[in-house]
N, C-alpha and C positions, 0 to 999 in steps of 0.2 A: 695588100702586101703579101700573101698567102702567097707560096710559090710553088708550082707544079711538079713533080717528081720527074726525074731524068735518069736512066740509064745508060750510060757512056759506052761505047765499046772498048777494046784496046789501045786502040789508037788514035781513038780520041783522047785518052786519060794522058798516053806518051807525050802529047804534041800539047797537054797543060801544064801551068804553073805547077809547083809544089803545093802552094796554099791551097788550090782550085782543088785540087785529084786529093791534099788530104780531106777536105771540106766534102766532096763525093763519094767518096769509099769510106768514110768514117764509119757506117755503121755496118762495111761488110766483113771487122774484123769481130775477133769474138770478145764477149764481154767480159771488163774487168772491176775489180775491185773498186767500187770507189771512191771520188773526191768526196772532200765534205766544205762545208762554207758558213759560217756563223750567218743565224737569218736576219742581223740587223744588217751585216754588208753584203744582203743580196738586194736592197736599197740605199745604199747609200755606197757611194762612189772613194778608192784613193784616188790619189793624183794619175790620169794618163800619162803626165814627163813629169822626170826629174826637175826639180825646183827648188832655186835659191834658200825659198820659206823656210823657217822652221816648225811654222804652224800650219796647220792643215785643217778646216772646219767646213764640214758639209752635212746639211739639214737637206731632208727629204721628209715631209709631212710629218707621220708621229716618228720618224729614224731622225737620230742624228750620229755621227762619224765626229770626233774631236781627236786629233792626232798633235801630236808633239815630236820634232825628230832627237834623239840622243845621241850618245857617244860612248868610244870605248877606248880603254888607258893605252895607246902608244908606248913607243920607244921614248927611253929617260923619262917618264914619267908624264908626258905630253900625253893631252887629253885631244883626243881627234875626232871632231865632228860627225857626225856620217848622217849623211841625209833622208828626208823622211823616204819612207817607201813608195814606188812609184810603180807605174806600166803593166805588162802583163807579168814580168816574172814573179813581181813582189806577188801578185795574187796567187800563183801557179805554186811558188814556196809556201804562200801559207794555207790553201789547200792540201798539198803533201804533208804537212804537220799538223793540219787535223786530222788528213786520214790515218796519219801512222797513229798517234796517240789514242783515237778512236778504237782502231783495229786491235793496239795492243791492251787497250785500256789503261794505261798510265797516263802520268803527268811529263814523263819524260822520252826524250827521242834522242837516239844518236843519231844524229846529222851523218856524220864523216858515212855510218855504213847504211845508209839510204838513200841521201839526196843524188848519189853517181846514177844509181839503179830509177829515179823516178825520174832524171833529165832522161836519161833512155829510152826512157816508156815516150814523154813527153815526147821528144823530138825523133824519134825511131832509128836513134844511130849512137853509141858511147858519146859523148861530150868531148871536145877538146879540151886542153887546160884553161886556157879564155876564156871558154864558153862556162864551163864550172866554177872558175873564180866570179863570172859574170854574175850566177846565181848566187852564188856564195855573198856576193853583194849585197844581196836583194835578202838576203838571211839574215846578215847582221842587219839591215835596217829594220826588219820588221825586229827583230830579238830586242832592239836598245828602244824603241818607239815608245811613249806614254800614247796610250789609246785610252779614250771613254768614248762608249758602244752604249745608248741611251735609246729606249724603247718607250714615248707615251701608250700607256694601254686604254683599250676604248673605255674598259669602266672606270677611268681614273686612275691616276696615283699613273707612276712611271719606273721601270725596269731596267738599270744602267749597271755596266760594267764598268770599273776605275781603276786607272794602273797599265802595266805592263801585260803588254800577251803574254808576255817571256816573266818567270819573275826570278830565275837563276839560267847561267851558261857557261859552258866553261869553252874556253878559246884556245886555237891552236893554230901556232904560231907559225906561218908559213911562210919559207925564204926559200928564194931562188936569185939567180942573179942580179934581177932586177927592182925586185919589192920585198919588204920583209909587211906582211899583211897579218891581223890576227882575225878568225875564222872561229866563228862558234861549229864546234865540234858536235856538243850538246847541250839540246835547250831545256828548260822546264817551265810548264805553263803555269801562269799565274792558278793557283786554287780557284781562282773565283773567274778569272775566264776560262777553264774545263769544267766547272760545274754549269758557266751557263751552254759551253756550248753540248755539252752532251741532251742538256734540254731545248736545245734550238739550234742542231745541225740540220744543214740542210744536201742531200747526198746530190753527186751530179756527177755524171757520163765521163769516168776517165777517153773515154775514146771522143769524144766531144769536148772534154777540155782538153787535149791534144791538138784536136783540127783546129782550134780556136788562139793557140798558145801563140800567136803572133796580132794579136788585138786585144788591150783592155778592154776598149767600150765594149768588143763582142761579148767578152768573158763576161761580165758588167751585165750583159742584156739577156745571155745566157741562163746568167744563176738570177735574175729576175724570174726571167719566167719561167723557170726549172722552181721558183718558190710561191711564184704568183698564182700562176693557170688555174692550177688543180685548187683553188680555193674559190675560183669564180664563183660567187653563190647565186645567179641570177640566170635567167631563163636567156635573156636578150642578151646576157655579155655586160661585161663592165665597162664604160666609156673611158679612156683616159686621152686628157686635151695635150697638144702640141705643148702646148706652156709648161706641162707638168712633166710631160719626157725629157722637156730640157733643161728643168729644174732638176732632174735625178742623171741626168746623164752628162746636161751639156753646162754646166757651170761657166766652163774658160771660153765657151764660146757667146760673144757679142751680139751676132745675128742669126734670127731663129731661119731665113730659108737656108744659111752656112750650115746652120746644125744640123736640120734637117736632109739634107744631101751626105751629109756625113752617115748620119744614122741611117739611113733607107738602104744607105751599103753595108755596115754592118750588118744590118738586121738580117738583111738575104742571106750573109754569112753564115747567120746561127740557124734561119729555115734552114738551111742545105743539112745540117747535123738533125736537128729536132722537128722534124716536118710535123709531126704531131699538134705541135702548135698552133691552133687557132686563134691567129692575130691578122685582124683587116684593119687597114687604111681605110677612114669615113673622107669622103670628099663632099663638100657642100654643091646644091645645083650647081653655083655661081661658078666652081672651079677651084671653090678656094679649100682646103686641106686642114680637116678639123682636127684630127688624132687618132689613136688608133681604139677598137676596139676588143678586148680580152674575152674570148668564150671557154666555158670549162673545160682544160685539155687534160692528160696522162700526166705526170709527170716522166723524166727522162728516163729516174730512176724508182722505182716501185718499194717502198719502204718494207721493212722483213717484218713479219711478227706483227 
């Protein structure tokens, strides 16, 4: 599944998608500041859609993911639901709110005068107001969420976050003609999810979560092996089986050749950003399609100090 480097002309890059020409030029822009991602959700999956649930639980070997969706006080004292966090934005939001809190070393972020400035970065254009209430969406749901982020470690005993990523915010209140919406302005992280994550951040390619910001699973497979690679401890490569990609990636899907076709298109997605990546497809004689194998690659981003 390795994929060959391509340089496009001009007019080949005019006459592609948006997705395709961000995905190819990603790394000829210059480098920024950036993301960051807690290293237990660079295995273990949110939800790709929106969903009814309010429960959300996903195990990946010693990671496990247990979300709860919340709510925030309404009009006349109405309690309104808001659903668990979902897709690419929820993860894009909560990247942006590691890296800010990282960068400034606080527990706290104002939203209102960042989140305009990083859909920017993200999508290479100001946001419309749709498009920013859209995020703003995906704000509140991660802000109200109970999360527990649970780590077995190899020598025993196990490492678990409890509670709220958010564990204060203050909202603001935003009417227009059509909706009166309340909008965390500013969030504050739980003390005990900023101490783990300043111990277990895991940094990634603002210019590759950019080209990637229209795909969970990509973003998902992304910050996998932007966490995985560079740990390979083995001469041959780590094998990892078909079973096990779709237990970490493919939950909601039923049938492994469905999932599979799924992912063999993401995956190309994220080579086009991180070519560095040394990840091959094992095929058996027979034809039949074991899993991939992981060899010790760079990471995206080179850690300081």
């Amino acid at each position: 599944m390795a994929r060959a480097p391509h340089d496009p002309g001009t007019a080949e890059l005019a006459e592609m998608s948006p997705v395709t020409r961000r995905l190819l030029t990603a790394n000829e822009e210059p480098a920024e500041d950036p993301a960051f991602l807690h290293a237990v959700l660079c295995q273990v999956a949110m939800p790709y859609r929106r969903t009814p649930s309010r429960e959300w639980k996903h195990r990946n070997g010693r990671a496990l993911l247990w979300m709860e969706a919340g709510a925030v006080e309404g009009e006349d004292d109405d309690i309104v639901r808001v659903p668990l966090p979902w897709g690419p934005k929820s993860r894009l939001v909560l990247a942006h709110l590691n890296a800010e809190a990282l960068r400034q070393g606080e527990r706290t972020i104002e939203v209102e005068r960042t989140l305009h400035a990083f859909t920017k970065r993200i999508f290479g254009y100001a946001p419309n107001g749709r498009q920013l209430r859209d995020m703003k969406e995906h704000l509140t749901a991660l802000s109200t969420a109970t999360v527990r982020l649970s780590y077995r470690l190899e020598g025993g005993g196990r490492h678990q976050t409890q509670g709220h990523i958010v564990s204060g915010l203050e909202l603001w209140d935003h009417t227009d003609e059509r909706q009166q919406t309340l909008w965390p302005s500013q969030v504050t992280f739980s003390l005990e999810y900023w101490q783990s994550l300043v111990n277990h951040a895991v940094p990634l390619d603002m210019r590759h979560v950019g080209a990637l910001s229209h795909s969970a699973m990509a973003l998902d497979i992304y910050a996998w092996l932007s966490h995985r690679l560079h740990r390979v401890r083995y001469a041959d490569g780590q094998f990892v089986p078909w079973s096990k990609i779709k237990e970490q990636f493919g939950s909601t899907y039923k049938r492994l050749p469905k999932f599979r076709e799924v992912f063999r298109r993401e995956f190309r997605q994220v080579m086009a950003v991180y070519p560095e990546a040394r990840v091959y497809e094992e095929i058996a004689n027979d034809g039949t399609p074991n899993g991939l194998r992981l060899h010790t690659s760079p990471p995206p981003v080179l850690r300081r100090g």
